[in-house]
C-alpha positions in Angstrom: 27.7 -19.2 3.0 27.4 -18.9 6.7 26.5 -16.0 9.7 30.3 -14.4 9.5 30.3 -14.4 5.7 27.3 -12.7 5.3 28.5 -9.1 5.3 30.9 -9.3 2.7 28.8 -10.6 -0.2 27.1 -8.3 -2.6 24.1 -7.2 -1.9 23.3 -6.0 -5.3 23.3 -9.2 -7.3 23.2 -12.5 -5.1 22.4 -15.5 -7.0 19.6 -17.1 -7.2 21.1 -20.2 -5.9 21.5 -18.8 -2.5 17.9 -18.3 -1.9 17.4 -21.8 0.3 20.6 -21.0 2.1 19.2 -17.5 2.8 15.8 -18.6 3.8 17.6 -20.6 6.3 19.6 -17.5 8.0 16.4 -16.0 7.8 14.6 -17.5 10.6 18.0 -16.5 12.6 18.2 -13.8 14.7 21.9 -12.3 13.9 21.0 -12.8 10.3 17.8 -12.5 9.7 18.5 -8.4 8.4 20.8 -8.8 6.0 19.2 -12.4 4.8 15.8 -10.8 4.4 17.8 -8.0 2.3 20.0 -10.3 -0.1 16.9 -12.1 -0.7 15.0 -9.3 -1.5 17.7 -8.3 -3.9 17.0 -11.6 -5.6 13.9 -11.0 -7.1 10.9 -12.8 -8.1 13.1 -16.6 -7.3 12.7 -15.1 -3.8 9.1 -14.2 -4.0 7.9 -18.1 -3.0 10.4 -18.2 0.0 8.9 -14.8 1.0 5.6 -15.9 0.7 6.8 -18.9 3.0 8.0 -16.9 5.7 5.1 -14.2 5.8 2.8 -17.3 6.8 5.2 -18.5 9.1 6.1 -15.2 10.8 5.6 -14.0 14.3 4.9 -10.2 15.0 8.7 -9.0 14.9 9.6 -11.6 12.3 6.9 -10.2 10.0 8.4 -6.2 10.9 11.9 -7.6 9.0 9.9 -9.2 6.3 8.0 -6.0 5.5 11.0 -4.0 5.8 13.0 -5.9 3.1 10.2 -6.4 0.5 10.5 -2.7 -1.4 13.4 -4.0 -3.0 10.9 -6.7 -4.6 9.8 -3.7 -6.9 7.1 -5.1 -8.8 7.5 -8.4 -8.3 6.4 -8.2 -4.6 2.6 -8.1 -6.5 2.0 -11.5 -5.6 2.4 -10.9 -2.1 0.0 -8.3 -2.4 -3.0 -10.5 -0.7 -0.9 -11.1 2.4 0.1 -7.5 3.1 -3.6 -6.8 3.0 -4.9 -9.3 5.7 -1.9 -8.2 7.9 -3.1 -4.3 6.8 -6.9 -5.4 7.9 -6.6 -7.2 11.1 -3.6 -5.0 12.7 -5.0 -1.8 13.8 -1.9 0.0 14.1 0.7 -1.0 11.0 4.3 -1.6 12.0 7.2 0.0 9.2 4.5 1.8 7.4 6.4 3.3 5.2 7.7 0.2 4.2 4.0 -1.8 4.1 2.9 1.2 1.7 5.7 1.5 -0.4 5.6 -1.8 -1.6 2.0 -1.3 -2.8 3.7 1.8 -4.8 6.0 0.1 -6.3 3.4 -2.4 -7.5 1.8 0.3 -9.2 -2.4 -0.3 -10.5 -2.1 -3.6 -9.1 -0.8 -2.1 -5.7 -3.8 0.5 -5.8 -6.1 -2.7 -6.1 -4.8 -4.2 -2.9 -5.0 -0.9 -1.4 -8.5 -0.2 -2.3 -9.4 -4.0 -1.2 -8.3 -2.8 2.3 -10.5 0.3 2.5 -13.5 -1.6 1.0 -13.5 -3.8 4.0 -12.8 -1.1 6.7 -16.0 0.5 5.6 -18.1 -3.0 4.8 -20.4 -2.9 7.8 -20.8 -7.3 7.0 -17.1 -7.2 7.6 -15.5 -8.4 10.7 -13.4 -5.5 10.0 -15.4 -3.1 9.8 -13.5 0.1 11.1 -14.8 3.2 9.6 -13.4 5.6 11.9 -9.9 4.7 12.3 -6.5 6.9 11.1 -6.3 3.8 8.2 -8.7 5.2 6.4 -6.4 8.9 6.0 -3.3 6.5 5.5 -4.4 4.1 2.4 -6.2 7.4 0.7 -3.0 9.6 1.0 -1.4 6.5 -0.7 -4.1 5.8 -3.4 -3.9 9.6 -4.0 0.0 9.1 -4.3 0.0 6.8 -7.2 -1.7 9.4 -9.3 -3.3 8.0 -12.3 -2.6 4.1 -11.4 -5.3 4.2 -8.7 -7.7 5.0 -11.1 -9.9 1.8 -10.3 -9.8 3.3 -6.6 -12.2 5.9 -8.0 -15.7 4.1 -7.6 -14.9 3.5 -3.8 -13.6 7.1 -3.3 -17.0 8.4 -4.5 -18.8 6.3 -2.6 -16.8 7.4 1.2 -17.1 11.1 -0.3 -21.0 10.8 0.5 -20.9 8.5 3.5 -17.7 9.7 5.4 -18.1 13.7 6.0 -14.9 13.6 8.2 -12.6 12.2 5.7 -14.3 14.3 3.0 -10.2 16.9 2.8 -8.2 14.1 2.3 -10.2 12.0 -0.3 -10.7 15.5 -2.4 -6.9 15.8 -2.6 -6.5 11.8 -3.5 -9.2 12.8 -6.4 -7.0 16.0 -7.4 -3.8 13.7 -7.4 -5.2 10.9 -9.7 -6.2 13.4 -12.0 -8.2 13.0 -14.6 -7.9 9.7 -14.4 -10.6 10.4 -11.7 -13.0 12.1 -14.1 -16.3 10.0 -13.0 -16.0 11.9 -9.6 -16.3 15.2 -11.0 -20.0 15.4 -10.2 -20.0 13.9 -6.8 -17.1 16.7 -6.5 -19.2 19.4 -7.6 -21.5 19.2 -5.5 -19.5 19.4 -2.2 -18.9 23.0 -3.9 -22.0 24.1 -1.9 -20.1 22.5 1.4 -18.5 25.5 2.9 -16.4 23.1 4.9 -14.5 21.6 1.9 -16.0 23.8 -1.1 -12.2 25.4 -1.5 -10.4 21.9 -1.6 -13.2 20.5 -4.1 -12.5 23.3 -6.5 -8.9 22.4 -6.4 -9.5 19.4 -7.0 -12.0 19.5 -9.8 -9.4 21.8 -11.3 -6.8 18.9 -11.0 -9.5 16.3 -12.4 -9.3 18.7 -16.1 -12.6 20.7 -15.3 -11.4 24.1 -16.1 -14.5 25.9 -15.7 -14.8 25.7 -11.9 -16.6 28.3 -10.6 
């Protein structure tokens, strides 16, 4: 296999075999797209060599990386702990859509990583600390995306309900998507029924956790 060959081979089923030869044209700039994709095609053989080059990545190097690993699926979960110190220390994430949708496709265990990265944002003992910031409206939207799987987001939701009025709209519609798998924040929900600001958007979303008899 070499640079020129490259293009021709199936992308769908590469061998596992190729992954050394791929990590190789990797780290190379005409190749490094359609390496990074093959290898992400390969499944979880590739997830050590991906694990490799996260650590070894510079800033655009990492971009590629992030950009391939939705084709993980599931298997990408045990690269979960590096997404989330590149989510916490970068203020502004790079192929988002990409960086999140991996987490989605890793399902509860995605919503765990996810959640891990808004716990420190708001932990005033964190270095990270960041309470303010648009990451806060990104990684809720996505919590409240994987419906009933972010379920264990639910203690940390209730918690920036009280503490973080300004984000108060978006956590209420993650709570209404996860459903009633989001049950225990019914009565921290009710109560922002009395908040003129948001009382519409907590009804919805107290409807959406199964309490029926909103009023």
């Amino acid at each position: 296999i070499n640079a020129q060959a490259i293009p021709q081979f199936e992308i769908d089923t590469p061998s596992k075999e190729l992954v050394p030869k791929l990590a190789e044209l990797a780290g190379k700039e005409p190749t490094r797209g359609i390496a990074l994709k093959l290898l992400s095609r390969v499944g979880e053989p590739a997830v050590p060599t991906f694990k490799e080059l996260l650590k070894n990545a510079n800033a655009l190097d990492t971009i590629a990386i992030i950009q391939a690993l939705p084709a993980l699926g599931k298997h990408a979960k045990p690269l979960l702990p590096e997404l989330q110190a590149i989510m916490v220390k970068s203020r502004w994430w790079d192929a988002e859509d990409e960086l999140l949708g991996t987490f989605k496709k890793c399902g509860s265990d995605g919503a765990e990583g996810l959640t891990s990265v808004l716990k420190t944002l708001h932990d005033p003992k964190s270095v990270h600390f960041a309470p303010a910031d648009d990451r806060t409206k990104t990684l809720v939207k996505a919590l409240g995306e994987l419906g009933a799987d972010a379920k264990t987001a639910v203690p940390v939701l209730i918690v920036l309900l009280d503490e973080s009025e300004s984000f108060r709209p978006e956590i209420l519609e993650a709570l209404g998507s996860i459903g009633p798998a989001a049950s225990k924040a019914i009565p921290a929900v009710e109560a922002l029924t009395n908040d003129a600001k948001v009382a519409d958007t907590a009804r919805v979303a107290l409807r959406r956790m199964g309490k029926l008899d909103v009023k």
